[in-house]
N, CA, C and O atoms as CSV, one atom per row, in Angstrom:
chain,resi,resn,atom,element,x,y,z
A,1,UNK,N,N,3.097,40.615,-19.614
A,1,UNK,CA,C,3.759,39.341,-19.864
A,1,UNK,C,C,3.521,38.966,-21.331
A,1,UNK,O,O,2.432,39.084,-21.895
A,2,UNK,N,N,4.718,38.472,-21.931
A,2,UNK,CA,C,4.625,37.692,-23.449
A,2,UNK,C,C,3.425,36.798,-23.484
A,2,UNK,O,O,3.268,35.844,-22.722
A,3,UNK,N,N,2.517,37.203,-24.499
A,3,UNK,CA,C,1.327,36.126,-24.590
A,3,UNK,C,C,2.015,34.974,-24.859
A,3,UNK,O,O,1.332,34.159,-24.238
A,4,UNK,N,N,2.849,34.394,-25.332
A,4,UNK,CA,C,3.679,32.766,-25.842
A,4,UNK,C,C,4.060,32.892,-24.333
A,4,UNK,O,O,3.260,32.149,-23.764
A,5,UNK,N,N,4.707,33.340,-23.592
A,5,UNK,CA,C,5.295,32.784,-21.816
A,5,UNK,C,C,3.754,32.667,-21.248
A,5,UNK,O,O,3.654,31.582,-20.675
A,6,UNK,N,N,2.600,33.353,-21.208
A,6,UNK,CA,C,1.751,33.565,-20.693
A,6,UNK,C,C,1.019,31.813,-20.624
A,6,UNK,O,O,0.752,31.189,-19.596
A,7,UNK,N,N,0.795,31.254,-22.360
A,7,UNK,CA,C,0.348,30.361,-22.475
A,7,UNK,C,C,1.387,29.225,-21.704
A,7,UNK,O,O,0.997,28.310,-20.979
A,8,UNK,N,N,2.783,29.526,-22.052
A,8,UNK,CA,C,3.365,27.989,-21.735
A,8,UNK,C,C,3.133,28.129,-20.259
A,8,UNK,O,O,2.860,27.013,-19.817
A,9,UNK,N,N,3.130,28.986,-19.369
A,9,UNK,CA,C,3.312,29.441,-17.889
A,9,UNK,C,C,1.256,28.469,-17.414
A,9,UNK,O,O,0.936,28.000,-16.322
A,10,UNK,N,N,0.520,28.513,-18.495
A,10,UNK,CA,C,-0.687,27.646,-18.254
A,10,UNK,C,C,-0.742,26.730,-18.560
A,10,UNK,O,O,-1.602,25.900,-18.267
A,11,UNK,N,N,0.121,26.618,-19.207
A,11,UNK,CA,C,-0.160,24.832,-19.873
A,11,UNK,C,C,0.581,23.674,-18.753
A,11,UNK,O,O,0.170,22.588,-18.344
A,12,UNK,N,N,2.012,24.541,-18.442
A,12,UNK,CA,C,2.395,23.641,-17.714
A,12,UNK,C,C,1.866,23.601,-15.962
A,12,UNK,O,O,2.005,22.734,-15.100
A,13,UNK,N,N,1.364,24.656,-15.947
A,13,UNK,CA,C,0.734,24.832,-14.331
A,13,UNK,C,C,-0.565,23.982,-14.492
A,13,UNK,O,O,-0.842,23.309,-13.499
A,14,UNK,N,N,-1.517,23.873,-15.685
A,14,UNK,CA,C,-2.912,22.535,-15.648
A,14,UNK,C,C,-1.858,21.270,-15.631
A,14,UNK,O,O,-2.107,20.399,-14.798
A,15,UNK,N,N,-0.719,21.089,-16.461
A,15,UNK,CA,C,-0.583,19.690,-16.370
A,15,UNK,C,C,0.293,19.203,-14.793
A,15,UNK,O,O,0.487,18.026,-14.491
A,16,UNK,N,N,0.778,20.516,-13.854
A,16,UNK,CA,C,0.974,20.026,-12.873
A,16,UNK,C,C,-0.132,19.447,-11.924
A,16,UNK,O,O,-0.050,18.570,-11.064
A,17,UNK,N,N,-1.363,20.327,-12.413
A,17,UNK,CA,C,-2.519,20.224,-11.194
A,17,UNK,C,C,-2.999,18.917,-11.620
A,17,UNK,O,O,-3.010,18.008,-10.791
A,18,UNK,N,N,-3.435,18.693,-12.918
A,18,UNK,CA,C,-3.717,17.296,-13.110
A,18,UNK,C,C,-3.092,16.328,-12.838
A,18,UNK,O,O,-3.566,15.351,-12.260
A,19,UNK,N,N,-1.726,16.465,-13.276
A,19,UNK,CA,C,-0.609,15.294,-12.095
A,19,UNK,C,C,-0.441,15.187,-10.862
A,19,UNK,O,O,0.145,14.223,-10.370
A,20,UNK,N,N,-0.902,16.104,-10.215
A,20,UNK,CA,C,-1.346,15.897,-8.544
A,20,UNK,C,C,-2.553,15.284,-8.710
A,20,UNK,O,O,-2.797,14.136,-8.339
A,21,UNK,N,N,-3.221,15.928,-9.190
A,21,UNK,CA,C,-5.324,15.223,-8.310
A,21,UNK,C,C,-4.838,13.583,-9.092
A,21,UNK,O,O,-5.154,12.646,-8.360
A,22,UNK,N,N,-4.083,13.109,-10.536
A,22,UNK,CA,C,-4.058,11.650,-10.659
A,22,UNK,C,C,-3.323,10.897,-9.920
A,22,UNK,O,O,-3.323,9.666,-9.930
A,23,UNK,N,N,-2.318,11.985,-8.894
A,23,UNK,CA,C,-1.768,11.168,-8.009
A,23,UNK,C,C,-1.960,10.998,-6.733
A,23,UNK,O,O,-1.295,10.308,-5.961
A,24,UNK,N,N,-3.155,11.830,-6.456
A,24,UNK,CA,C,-3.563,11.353,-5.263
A,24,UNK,C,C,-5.275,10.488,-5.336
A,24,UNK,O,O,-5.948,9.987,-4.436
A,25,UNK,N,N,-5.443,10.578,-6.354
A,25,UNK,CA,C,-5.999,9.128,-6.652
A,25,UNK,C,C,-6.074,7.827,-6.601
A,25,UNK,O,O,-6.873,6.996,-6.169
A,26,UNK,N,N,-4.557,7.833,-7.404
A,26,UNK,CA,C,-3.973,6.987,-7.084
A,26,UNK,C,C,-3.657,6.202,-6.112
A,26,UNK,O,O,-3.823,4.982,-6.132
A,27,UNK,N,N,-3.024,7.058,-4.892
A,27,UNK,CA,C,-2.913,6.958,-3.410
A,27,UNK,C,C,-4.156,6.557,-2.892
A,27,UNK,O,O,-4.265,5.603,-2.122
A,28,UNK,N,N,-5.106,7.246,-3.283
A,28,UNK,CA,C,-6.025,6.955,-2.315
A,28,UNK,C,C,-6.636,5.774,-2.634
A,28,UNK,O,O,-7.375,5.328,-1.756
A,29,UNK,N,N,-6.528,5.100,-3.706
A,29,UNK,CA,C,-7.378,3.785,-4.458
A,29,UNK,C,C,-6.318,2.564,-3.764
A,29,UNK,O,O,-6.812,1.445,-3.629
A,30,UNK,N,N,-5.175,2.734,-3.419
A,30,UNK,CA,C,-3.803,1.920,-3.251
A,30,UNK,C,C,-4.149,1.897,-1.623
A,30,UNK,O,O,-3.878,0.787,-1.166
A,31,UNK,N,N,-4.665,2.803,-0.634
A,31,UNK,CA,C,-4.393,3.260,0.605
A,31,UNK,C,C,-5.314,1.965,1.060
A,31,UNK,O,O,-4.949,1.350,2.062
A,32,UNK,N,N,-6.687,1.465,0.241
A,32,UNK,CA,C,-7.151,0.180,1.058
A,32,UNK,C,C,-6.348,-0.834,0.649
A,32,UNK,O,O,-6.598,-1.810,1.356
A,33,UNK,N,N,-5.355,-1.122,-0.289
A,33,UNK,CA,C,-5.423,-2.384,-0.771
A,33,UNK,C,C,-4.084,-2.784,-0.468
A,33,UNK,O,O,-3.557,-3.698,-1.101
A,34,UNK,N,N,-3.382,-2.066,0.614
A,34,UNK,CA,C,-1.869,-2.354,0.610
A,34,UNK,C,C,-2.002,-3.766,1.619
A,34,UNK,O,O,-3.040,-3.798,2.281
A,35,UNK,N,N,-1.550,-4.320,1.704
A,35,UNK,CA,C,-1.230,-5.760,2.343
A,35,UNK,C,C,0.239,-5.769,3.637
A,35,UNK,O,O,1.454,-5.954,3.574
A,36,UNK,N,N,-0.319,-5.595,4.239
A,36,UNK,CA,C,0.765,-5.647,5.282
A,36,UNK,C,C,0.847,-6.626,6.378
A,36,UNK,O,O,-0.132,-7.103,6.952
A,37,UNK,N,N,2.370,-6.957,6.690
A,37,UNK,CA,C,2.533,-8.001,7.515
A,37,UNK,C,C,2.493,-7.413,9.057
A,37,UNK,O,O,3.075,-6.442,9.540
A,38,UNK,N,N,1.327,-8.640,9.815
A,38,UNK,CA,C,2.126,-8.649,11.120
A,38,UNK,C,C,2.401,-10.045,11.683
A,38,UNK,O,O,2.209,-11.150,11.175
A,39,UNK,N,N,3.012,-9.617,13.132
A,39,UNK,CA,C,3.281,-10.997,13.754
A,39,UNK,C,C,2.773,-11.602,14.278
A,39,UNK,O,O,1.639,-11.186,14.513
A,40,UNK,N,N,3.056,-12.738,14.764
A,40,UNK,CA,C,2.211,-13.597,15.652
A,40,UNK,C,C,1.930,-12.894,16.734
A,40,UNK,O,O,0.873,-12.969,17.359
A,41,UNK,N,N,2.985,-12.093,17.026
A,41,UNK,CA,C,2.522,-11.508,18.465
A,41,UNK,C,C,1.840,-10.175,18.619
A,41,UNK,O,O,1.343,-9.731,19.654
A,42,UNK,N,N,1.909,-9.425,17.070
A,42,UNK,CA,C,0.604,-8.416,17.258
A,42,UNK,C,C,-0.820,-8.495,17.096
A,42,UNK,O,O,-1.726,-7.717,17.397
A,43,UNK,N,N,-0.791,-10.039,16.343
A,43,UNK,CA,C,-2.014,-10.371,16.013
A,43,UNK,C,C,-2.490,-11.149,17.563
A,43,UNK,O,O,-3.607,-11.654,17.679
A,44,UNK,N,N,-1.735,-11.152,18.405
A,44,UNK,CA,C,-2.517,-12.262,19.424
A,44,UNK,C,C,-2.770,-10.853,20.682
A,44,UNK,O,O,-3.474,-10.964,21.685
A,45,UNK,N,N,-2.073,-9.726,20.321
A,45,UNK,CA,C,-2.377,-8.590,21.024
A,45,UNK,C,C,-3.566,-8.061,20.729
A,45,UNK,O,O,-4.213,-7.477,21.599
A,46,UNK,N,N,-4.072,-8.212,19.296
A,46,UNK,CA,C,-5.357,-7.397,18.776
A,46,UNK,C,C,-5.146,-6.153,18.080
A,46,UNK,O,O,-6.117,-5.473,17.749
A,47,UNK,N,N,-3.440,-5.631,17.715
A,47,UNK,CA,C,-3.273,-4.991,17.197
A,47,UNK,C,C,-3.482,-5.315,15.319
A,47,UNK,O,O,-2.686,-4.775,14.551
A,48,UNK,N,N,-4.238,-5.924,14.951
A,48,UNK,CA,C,-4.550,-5.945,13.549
A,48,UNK,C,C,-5.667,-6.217,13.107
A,48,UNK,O,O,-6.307,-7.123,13.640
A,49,UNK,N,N,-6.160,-5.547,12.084
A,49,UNK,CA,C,-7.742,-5.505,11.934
A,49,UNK,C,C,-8.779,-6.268,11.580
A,49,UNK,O,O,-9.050,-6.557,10.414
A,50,UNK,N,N,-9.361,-6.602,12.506
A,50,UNK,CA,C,-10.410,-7.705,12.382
A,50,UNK,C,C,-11.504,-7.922,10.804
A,50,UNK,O,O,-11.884,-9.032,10.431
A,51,UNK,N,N,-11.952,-6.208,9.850
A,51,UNK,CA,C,-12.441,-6.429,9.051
A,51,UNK,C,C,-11.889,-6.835,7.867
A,51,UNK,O,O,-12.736,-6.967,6.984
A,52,UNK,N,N,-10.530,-7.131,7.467
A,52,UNK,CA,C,-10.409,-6.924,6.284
A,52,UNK,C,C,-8.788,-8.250,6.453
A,52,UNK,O,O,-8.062,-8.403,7.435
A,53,UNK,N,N,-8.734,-8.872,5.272
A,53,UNK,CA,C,-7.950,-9.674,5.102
A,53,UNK,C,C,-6.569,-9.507,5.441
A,53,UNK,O,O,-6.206,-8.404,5.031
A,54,UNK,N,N,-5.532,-10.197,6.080
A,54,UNK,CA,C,-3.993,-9.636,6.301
A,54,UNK,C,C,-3.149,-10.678,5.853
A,54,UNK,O,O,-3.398,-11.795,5.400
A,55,UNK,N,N,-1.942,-9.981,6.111
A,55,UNK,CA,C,-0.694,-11.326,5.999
A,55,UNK,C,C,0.085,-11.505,7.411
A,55,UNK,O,O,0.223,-10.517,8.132
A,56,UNK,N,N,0.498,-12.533,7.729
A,56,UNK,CA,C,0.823,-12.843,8.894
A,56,UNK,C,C,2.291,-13.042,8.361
A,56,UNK,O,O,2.607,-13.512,7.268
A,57,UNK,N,N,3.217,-12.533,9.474
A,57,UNK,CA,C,4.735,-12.917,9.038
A,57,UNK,C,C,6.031,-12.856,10.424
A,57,UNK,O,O,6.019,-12.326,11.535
A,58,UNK,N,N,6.696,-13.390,9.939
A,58,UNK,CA,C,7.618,-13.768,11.171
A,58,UNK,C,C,8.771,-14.420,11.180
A,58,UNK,O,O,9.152,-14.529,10.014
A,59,UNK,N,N,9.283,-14.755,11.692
A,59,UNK,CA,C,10.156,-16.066,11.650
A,59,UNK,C,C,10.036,-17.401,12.226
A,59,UNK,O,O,9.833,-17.475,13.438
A,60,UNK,N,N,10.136,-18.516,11.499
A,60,UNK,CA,C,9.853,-19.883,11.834
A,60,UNK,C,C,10.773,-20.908,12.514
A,60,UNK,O,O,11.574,-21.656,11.954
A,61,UNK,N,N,10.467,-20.784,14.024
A,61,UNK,CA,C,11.470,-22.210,14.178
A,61,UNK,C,C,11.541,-23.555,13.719
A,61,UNK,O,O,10.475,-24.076,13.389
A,62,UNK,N,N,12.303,-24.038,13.656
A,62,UNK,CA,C,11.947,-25.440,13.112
A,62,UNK,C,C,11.796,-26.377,13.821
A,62,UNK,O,O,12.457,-26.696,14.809
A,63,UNK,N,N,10.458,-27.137,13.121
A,63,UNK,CA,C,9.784,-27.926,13.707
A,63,UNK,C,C,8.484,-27.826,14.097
A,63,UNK,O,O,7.795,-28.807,14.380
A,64,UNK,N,N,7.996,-26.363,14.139
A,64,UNK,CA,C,7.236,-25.796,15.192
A,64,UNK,C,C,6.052,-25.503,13.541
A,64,UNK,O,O,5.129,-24.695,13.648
A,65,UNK,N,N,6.208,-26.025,12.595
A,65,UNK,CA,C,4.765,-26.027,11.617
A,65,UNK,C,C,4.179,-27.314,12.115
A,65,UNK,O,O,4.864,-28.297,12.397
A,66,UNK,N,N,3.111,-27.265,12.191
A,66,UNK,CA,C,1.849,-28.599,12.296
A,66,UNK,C,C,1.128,-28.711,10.570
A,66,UNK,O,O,0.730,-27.942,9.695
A,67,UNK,N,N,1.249,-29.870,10.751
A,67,UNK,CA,C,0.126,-30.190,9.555
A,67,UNK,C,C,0.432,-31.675,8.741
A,67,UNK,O,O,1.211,-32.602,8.961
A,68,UNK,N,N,-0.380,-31.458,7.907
A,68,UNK,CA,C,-0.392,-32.720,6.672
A,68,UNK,C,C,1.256,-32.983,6.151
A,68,UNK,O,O,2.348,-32.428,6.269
A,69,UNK,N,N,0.768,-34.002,5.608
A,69,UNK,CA,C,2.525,-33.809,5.022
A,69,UNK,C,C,2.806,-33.157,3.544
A,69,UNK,O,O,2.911,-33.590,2.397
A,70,UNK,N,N,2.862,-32.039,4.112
A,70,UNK,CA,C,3.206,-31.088,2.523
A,70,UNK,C,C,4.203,-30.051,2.920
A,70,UNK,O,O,4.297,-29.535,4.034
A,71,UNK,N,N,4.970,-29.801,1.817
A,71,UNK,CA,C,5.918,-28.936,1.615
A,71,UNK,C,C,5.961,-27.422,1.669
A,71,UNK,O,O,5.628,-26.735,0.703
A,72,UNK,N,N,6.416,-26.871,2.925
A,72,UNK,CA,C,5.906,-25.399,2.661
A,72,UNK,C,C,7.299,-25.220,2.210
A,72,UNK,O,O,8.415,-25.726,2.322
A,73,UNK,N,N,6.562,-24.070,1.544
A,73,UNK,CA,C,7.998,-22.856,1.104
A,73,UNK,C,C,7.734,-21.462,1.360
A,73,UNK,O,O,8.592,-20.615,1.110
């Protein structure tokens, strides 16, 4: 093999491997911190995880918020 094909044939095969392992880094640093919604009704099933913070989401009938008098949006 051409020593000049030899080198470019390495240069670009390290910068693929390094663009994988930074992208599954990536992934894996992102994999705790994603934020996902559930509903009222999976959360009252126990399908969502008790250690770690969530978002709750759904649709709202109206009328059916309780509280102070403030403005949700």
């Amino acid at each position: 093999m051409n020593p000049a094909r030899k080198r470019k044939l390495l240069i670009v095969s390290s910068a693929l491997i390094v663009l994988s392992i930074a992208s599954a880094l990536v992934l894996y640093a992102l994999r705790q911190n994603i934020s996902l919604f559930y509903t009222p009704t999976q959360i009252a099933a126990g399908d969502a995880p008790l250690q770690r913070a969530i978002r709750m989401g759904g649709m709202v009938k109206e009328g059916s918020l309780c509280g102070q008098k403030k403005v949700w949006r």
